[in-house]
Every structure is written in structure tokens, then in C-alpha cells.
N, C-alpha and C positions, 0 to 999 in steps of 0.2 A: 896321765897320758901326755904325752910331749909330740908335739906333731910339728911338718911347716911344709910351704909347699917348695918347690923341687929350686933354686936360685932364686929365693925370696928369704929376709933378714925376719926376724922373729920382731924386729920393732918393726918394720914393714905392717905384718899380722898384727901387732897390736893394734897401731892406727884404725889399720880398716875395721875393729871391731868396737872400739872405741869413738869412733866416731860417726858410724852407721849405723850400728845395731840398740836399737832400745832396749831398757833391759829389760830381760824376765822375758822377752819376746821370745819363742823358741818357732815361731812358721815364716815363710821369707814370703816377700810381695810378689805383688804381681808383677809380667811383662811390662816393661815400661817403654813406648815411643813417641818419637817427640813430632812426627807427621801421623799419629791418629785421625787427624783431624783433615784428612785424604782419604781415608777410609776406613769409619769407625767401627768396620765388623769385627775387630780387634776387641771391642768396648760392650759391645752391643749386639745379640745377636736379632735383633730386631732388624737391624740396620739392612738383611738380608735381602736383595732386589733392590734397593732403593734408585740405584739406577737403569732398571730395567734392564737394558739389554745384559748380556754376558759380560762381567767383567773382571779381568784376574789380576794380580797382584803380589811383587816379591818383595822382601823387605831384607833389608841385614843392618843389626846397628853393634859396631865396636864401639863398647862406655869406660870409661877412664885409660885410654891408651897411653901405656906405658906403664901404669899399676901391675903388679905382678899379679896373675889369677884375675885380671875384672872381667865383669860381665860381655859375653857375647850373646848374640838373640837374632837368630833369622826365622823366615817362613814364608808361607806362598798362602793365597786367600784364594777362592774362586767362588763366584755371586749373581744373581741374577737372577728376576722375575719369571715365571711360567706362562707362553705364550699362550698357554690349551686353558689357564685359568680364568675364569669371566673378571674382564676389569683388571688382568692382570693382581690378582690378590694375592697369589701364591708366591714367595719368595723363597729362595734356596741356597743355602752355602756351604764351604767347606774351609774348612782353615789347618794346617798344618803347621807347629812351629816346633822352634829348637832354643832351649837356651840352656850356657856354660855358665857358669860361675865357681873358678877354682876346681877342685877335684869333684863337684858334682855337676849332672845335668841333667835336664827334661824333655821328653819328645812329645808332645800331645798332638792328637789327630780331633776334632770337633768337626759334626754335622749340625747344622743349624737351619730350622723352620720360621717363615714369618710370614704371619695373614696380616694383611695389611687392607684395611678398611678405606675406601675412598668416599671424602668429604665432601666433595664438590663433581659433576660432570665433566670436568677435564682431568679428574684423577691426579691431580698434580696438590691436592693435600689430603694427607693421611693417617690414620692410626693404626701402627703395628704392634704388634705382639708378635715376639718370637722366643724361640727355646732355642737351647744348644744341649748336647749332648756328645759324651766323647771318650778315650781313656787318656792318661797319661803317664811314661815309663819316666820312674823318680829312677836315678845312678848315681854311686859315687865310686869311686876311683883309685883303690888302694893304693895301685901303682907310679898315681902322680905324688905322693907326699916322702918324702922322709923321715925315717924311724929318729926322735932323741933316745928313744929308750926301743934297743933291739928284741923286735919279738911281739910289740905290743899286739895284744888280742882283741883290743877294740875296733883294728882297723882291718879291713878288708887286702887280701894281697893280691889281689886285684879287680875286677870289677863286678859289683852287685846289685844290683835291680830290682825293682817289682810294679807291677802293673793297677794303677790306681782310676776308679772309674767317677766321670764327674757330668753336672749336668751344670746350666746356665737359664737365666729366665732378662726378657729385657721390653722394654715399652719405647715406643719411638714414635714422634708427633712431628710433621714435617711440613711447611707451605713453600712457596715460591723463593720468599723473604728470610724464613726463620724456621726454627729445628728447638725442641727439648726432648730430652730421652734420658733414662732412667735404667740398672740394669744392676743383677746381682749374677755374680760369680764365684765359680767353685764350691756348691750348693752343695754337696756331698762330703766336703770336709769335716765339718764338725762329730763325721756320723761313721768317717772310716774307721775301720780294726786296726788300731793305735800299734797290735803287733806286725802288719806288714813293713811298716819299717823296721823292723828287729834284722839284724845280720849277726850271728851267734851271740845272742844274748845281751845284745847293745842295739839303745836306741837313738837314731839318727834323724833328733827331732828338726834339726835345722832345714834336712828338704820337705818338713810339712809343711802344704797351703794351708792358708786361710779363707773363709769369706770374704768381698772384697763388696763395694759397693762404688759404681760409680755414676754419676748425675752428671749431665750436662748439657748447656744450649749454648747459642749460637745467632748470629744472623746477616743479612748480606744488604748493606746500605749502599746504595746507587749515587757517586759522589760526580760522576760526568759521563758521558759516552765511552771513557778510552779508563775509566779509574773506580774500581768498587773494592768499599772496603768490607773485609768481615772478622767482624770481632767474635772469640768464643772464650768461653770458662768450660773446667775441666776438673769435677772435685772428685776426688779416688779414695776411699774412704776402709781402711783393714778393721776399725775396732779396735786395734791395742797400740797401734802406731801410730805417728804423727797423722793428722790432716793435711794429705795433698791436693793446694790447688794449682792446676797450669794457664795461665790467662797468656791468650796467642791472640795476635794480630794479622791482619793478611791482605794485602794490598793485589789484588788483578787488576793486572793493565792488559788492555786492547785483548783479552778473552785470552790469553797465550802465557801470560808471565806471571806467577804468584810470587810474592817475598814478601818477607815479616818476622815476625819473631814471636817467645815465648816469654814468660817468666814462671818458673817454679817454685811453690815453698811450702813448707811441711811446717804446720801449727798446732795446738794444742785449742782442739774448737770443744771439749767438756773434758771432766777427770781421767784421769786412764793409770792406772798404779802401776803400770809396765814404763811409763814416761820418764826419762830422766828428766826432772825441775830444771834444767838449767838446757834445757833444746834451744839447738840453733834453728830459726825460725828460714835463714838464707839458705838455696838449695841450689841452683842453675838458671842458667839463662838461653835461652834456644837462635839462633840465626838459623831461618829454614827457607828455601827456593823450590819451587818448581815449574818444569816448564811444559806446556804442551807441545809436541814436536808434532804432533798430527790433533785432527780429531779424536783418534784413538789412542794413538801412544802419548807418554808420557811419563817424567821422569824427572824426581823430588831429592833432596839431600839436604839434610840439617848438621848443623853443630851447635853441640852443648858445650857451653863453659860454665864448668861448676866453678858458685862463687859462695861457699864454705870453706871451713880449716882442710877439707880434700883438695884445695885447690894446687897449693903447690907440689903434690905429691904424685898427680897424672895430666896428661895433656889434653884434656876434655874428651870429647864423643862422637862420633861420626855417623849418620847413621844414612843409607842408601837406600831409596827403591827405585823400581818402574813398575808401570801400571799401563793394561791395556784394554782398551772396551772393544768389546766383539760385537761391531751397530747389527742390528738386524737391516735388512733387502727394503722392510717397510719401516721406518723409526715411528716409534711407540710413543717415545718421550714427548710432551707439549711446552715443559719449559726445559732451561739447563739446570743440570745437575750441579751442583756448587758446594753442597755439602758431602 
């Protein structure tokens, strides 16, 4: 089978799979953003409420622009605590995303539950637990590729689907100061009918998920009235592919202004016979801002500069949101939300 995508060189395709894909891997990773760390119901569906009031959230990140075929990834989140619940315990969410990559793509819809336990009488330390649950429509795209070989039967002549159901489990521990949370995803993988990816008798193992696991804390050090810093780690974990860590920094001034940055990189943390011996350990670098324009609104954007052999071949990564909290008449909250 001879394939390639629609104004894209066949050494183009090689690169990108030579240089991202580990081998023998046949399931792609997860969504990847580089401001999770604004809202990690993305990560976590624990994380549901943590702000109590209402709070929604739109995201879009274009990654390697000017790469032919690279990843697009949008979505919208909506979150928030249950006022009817004693102690506010009950947290609630919804997440919606989209992500491209080349001639295939995913649309998942996820509801997510989180009882959140309060530690203390001002309810501002906690222990959640929360689930997610949800489907996802896996597509690929006959009609973006070109035939080398006219006729081929592997490929779709135009576009084909199927609907795949998945759940999510996650733990989240949070005080004033500091946050660790724990979380697995796409729980349902390992267990789906390997033949709903079949499209006439071809299997299109590349849009299977994986399990994903990912861990992470955090915390928010008080450096002067007008200047807090907070440091977090971010370890994302598939089982066959490299170990991703993202270590971010993040500087608020006067309660209004975050900037900071990331670093990414993908390691070999025990054996994995999928791994090529010779992995590049350097992966990207993040510049991320955000500003509060009100109490409620607010609105964040990062770039990525990958700093692997990808680098000369796309212009890094962009990635957009805004974010807005719906206060309630009475505010619930005792401290600020920072995580």
C-alpha cells in the first residue's frame, strides 16, 4: 500500500514517523496541552468543582505549524461544585473535544463525577475522587490522501467511523499551598472489539487509544505581596512509549498576570521493547501567559518550541484559550483558587 497526504512529500511522511513514532507502538497518545495546568480537568476528572462556582473553558492548540497534516486539538470544559450538596461535596463536569491529526480524527464527549471530602471546617482542603465517563467517534479520511497505487482497497474512499465507549477514574488532594493527583485514562481500551476498527477487512490500528496514566503535583510559594511563584511536575505515563515529564514554572504578579514556562521530555524510566535504544530524551520547551482581565474572565496562550531533530521542519505550537467563572450572588470560596 502506497499512500501520502494531499501536498505533502513522501520524505516529509517519512520524518514524521521516524522521528515520533516508537516502534511496534500501534495506539496514539493522548491529547496533549501545554496550559493544563489552568484547568486540569483535562487530566483529571477528580479535578471536577475544584473551583466551586461554575466555571467553563475553551481551548484550541495548532502543534507543529507548517508541518503538513500536524495535530489540531480543540474543546470546551464546563465545572463546578453543587450548591444543593452539604459542604459542597458534589462536583460536576463536562468536557468536549476534537482532535485532527492528518487524515484521521476524534470527537469525545465525557461526563465526569467528583465527591470531594473536606479536611478541614473551611472546606478549602480536600480529598476527591472522581470518574469520567463518555464515547468517542475514532474517523479517518479516505478523501484526504492520494492513491501511489490506484484502487487501493485498504483505504477508505471516503469517510469512516465508529463509536467507541470509554470511562476514566482519578484522585485529587488539594490545600491552600499545594495539590497532588493521580489519574487513569481510557480504561476501556485494553477491552474493546479490536474489530470495530476494521473498515473492509483492514485494520486501522494507528487510531487505537491506550491507557494513559498520569501523576501530578504542584504548589504555590508566597515570594512578596505583588509576586507568587508556582512550581508543578506533570508525568504522563502510556506503558509502551517514552516517559513524559512537563516541569512548568509560573510566576503571578499583583493576582492579574501569570507567565512562565515549561519543559518537556520523554525518557526511558524501565524496559519497554516497543522503545527504540537510541530515543531522544529532548522534546519542547513551553512560553505560557495568562491574564486575568476581570475576576471572571480570563484568557491564557502558550508556545511551544520543539527542541528535537522536528525542530527544523515546523514552526512550533500555539495554543489559545479563555476561561470564565460564573461567581455565584453568595461566593462559596474561602481561599483563591490557583490551581
Amino acid at each position: 500500500m502506497g499512500i501520502k497526504f494531499k501536498k505533502e512529500s513522501v520524505l516529509t511522511l517519512c520524518i514524521l514517523l521516524v522521528l515520533l513514532l516508537p516502534r511496534q507502538v500501534e495506539a496514539q497518545q493522548n491529547l496533549q496541552f501545554s496550559q493544563y495546568v489552568f484547568n486540569m480537568l483535562a487530566v483529571n476528572p477528580a479535578y471536577a468543582g475544584y473551583k466551586e462556582d461554575l466555571f467553563a473553558n475553551a481551548i484550541y492548540r495548532k502543534q507543529w505549524v507548517n508541518f503538513p497534516g500536524g495535530p489540531q486539538t480543540g474543546g470546551v470544559s464546563l465545572d463546578g461544585a453543587l450548591t444543593s450538596s452539604r459542604d459542597a461535596r458534589v462536583g460536576l463536569g463536562m468536557q468536549i473535544m476534537y482532535d485532527k491529526l492528518g487524515p484521521q480524527d476524534a470527537t469525545s464527549i465525557y461526563g465526569m463525577y467528583s465527591y470531594r471530602i473536606p479536611l478541614n471546617e473551611d472546606g478549602d482542603k480536600r480529598l476527591c475522587l472522581g470518574i469520567g465517563a463518555g464515547v468517542t467517534q475514532y474517523s479517518i479520511d479516505g478523501s484526504t490522501l492520494m492513491y501511489n497505487d490506484d484502487n487501493d482497497p485498504s483505504i477508505p474512499m471516503g469517510r469512516a467511523s465508529t463509536w467507541i465507549p470509554d470511562a476514566r477514574f482519578g484522585i485529587y488532594y488539594y490545600t491552600p499551598s499545594w495539590y497532588v493527583g493521580a489519574s487513569m485514562m481510557d480504561l476501556f481500551s485494553l477491552y474493546t472489539d479490536p474489530s470495530r476498527y476494521y473498515w473492509k477487512g483492514y485494520q486501522y490500528k494507528t487510531i487505537r487509544k491506550t491507557q494513559h496514566m498520569y501523576v501530578n503535583a504542584g504548589c504555590m510559594l508566597n515570594l512578596s505581596d505583588n509576586f507568587k511563584l508556582k512550581p508543578s511536575v506533570l508525568w504522563k505515563e502510556d506503558f509502551k512509549g517514552p516517559s513524559n515529564f512537563d516541569f512548568t514554572a509560573l510566576l503571578l504578579i499583583a493576582d492579574r498576570l501569570w507567565v512562565g514556562g515549561s519543559y518537556r521530555t520523554g525518557i526511558k524510566l524501565w524496559n519497554k521493547p516497543a522503545l527504540s535504544p537510541d530515543l531522544e530524551q529532548l522534546d519542547a520547551a513551553s512560553f505560557m501567559a495568562q491574564f486575568n482581565v476581570t475576576q471572571q474572565l480570563r484568557i491564557g496562550y502558550a508556545y511551544d518550541l520543539t527542541i528535537n531533530k522536528m525542530a527544523s521542519y515546523q514552526s512550533g505550537s500555539h495554543e489559545l484559550s479563555i476561561g470564565y467563572l460564573f461567581n455565584a450572588k453568595r461566593t462559596r470560596v474561602t481561599s483563591p483558587r490557583y490551581f
